[in-house]
Each structure stands twice: as C-alpha cells, then as structure tokens.
Residue, then its C-alpha position, 0 to 999 in steps of 0.5 A: x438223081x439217084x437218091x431222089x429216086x430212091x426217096x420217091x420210090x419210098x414215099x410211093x411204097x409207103x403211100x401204097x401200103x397206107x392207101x391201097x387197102x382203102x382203095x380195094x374196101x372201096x372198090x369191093x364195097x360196089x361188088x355184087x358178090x359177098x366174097x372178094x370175087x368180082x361178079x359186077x357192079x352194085x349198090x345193093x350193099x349201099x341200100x342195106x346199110x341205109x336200111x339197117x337199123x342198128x348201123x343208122x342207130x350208132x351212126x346218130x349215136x356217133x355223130x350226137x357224141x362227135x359233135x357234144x364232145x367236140x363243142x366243149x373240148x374246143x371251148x375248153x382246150x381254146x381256153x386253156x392253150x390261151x391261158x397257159x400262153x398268157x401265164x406259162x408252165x412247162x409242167x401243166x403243158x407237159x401233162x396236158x399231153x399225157x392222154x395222147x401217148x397213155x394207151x387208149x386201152x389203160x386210159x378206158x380203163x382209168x375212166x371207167x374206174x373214175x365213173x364206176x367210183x363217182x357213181x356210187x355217190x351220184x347213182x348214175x349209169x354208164x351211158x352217153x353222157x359218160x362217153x362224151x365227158x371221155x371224148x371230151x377228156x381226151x380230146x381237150x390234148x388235141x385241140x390245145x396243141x393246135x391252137x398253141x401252135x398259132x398263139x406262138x405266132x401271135x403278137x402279143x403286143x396286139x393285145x396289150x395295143x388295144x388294152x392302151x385304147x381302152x379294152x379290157x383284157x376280154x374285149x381285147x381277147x375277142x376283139x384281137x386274139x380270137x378272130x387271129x385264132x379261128x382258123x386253128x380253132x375249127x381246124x382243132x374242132x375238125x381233129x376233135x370231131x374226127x378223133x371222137x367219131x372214130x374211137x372205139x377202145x374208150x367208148x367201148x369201156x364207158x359206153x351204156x347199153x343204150x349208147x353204142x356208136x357206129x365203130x362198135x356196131x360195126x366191130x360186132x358185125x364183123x364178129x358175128x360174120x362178115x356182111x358187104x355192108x361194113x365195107x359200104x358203111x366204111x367206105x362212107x366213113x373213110x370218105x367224110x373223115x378224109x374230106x374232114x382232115x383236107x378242111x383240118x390241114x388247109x385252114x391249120x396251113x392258113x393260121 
C-alpha cells in the first residue's frame, strides 16, 4: 500500500512539472494584463494574433510544410519498413535510427552543408523546398519504426495465401498488407506531421528568407519582446497537437 502511494505521489509530480507550466500559458493567454498579474478575462490577445500578419504567414508556411513533409515521409517510410520486413537487415535498420538520436542542431547542420554543396551545381537557394526535403529526412526514422511495430504482428502467411490464389506480390500487398496497415500509417503520419509542424533547430538552418514558419516567427517575437499574443498562438498549438498525439495513440493502440 505504501509503495503504491509512493509511485502515485511520483507520477502526480512528474505530470505536474510536465503539465502545469502549459496550464498556466493557457490560463495567462486569456488575461487582459501584459504581465503575470491577473487584472481579468480577455480575448483580446487571441484577435491580435489572428490579425498579425507575419503569425498567419508562418502559420500557412508551417502547415504548407507539415503536410508536403508529411505525404512523402509516409509514403516513403511505409515503403521502406515493408521492405526491410520483406528482405531484413539489422544494419540498414539500425542507421535508419541515427537521425532520431543525432542532435537536431549537427543534423541542420549536415543538411545545410549538403544543400549549400548541391547548390553550387543546381544553382539553387535556400528555401521552402529545402525545409521540407529536411523534414522529410528526418521524419522518414519516425514513421518506419511505426509501421514496423505493426509489420511484426503480421502474418506473413496472408500475403503468401493470396499470391497461392493468383495475386501478384503488389495486389497481395494492397489488397492484404496494406488495409492491416493503415491505422499505423495515419498514426505515423500524425507523428510526422507533428515532429514537422513543431521543428525549429533544422529549419531555422535551411530555411530561406521567404520560408519562415510558425516556431521561428515566434522564437523572434520573444527576442525582440514579450507580447500576450505568443501565449495565445502557443496555446492553440499546444492544443491541435495534443488532440493530434490523442488520434496517434489510439489508432497506433488499434493497429
């Protein structure tokens, strides 16, 4: 009894010092003062981020990104957990997870590196496409190690039934394989789609001039000084991505 006390009292401090610092953004995102000091309830920094310019800008920039990054990482990293469930290799596999512990600032870095060398050839810029084939890059780990985890409880022998009926190894694959696999493809796609949307280290590094998102606009508002709209605009983010990661974990739970 006493040990399970102990361990409650641990998971209500560590669910505190997650989540009571969201709690008071939010609360203080509603307050007519630009301070911390409650002086009433307002909507007022709500409207002034609706009406900022540059805020609506990086958002569409953001979302724009998200949602490119997110349709070919998917593709892509479905695509390759099948084939490495089909033919295997522990080492491919392995350095498929490098770009989730490289830290994000070597990684910009690395990417930056590669871009500023192709570029000399391509005559290209720094921009949007650059920020979404970085997204894509490290996006592409998330999603395989999702889908993985349902391919091992496949039965392979579904597959290898429909091909014994006449099915080629694709019709067998989009008739069989990938209906078992959707729920753990759109729960990858949410963590994708989430990972890209909230990045800011990578981008801020291959970004262009014209491709700011929604993180850096923000991240230079707070340089330059502290304005009640931030916490209003975090408080809508913290809120779409936590309804996002609820959709992730029930259906990766149904797959």
């Amino acid at each position: 009894m006493r040990n399970g006390r102990l361990l409650s009292l641990y998971a209500v401090v560590a669910y505190s010092l997650l989540h009571v610092p969201l709690v008071v953004l939010s609360v203080f995102s509603f307050n007519a003062s630009r301070t911390t000091r409650w002086e009433g309830f307002t909507l007022d920094w709500y409207r002034a981020a609706f009406q900022d310019s540059q805020l609506l800008e990086g958002t569409a920039n953001s979302l724009w990104i998200a949602v490119a990054a997110t349709v070919l990482s998917t593709v892509i990293g479905t695509l390759c957990s099948y084939g490495l469930w089909k033919r295997g290799s522990g080492w491919i596999s392995g350095s498929l997870y490098l770009s989730m512990v490289t830290p994000e600032v070597v990684m910009g870095v690395a990417l930056l590196a590669l871009f500023q060398w192709m570029f000399r050839f391509l005559h290209l810029q720094l921009g949007m496409h650059t920020v979404i084939l970085a997204h894509v890059m490290f996006s592409i780990a998330y999603v395989v190690t999702v889908v993985s985890a349902r391919l091992r409880t496949f039965d392979a022998t579904l597959e290898e039934a429909a091909m014994d009926l006449g099915a080629t190894e694709w019709q067998a694959f989009l008739r069989v394989t990938l209906p078992q696999l959707w729920p753990a493809i759109v729960s990858a796609g949410l963590l994708a789609f989430i990972t890209s949307f909230d990045d800011y280290v990578i981008t801020s590094l291959v970004a262009g001039v014209d491709s700011e998102t929604l993180p850096m606009v923000i991240y230079a508002m707070a340089r330059k000084g502290f304005s009640p709209a931030i916490n209003a605009v975090s408080t809508l983010i913290v809120m779409s991505l936590g309804f996002l990661i609820l959709i992730s974990d029930r259906l990766e739970r149904r797959s």
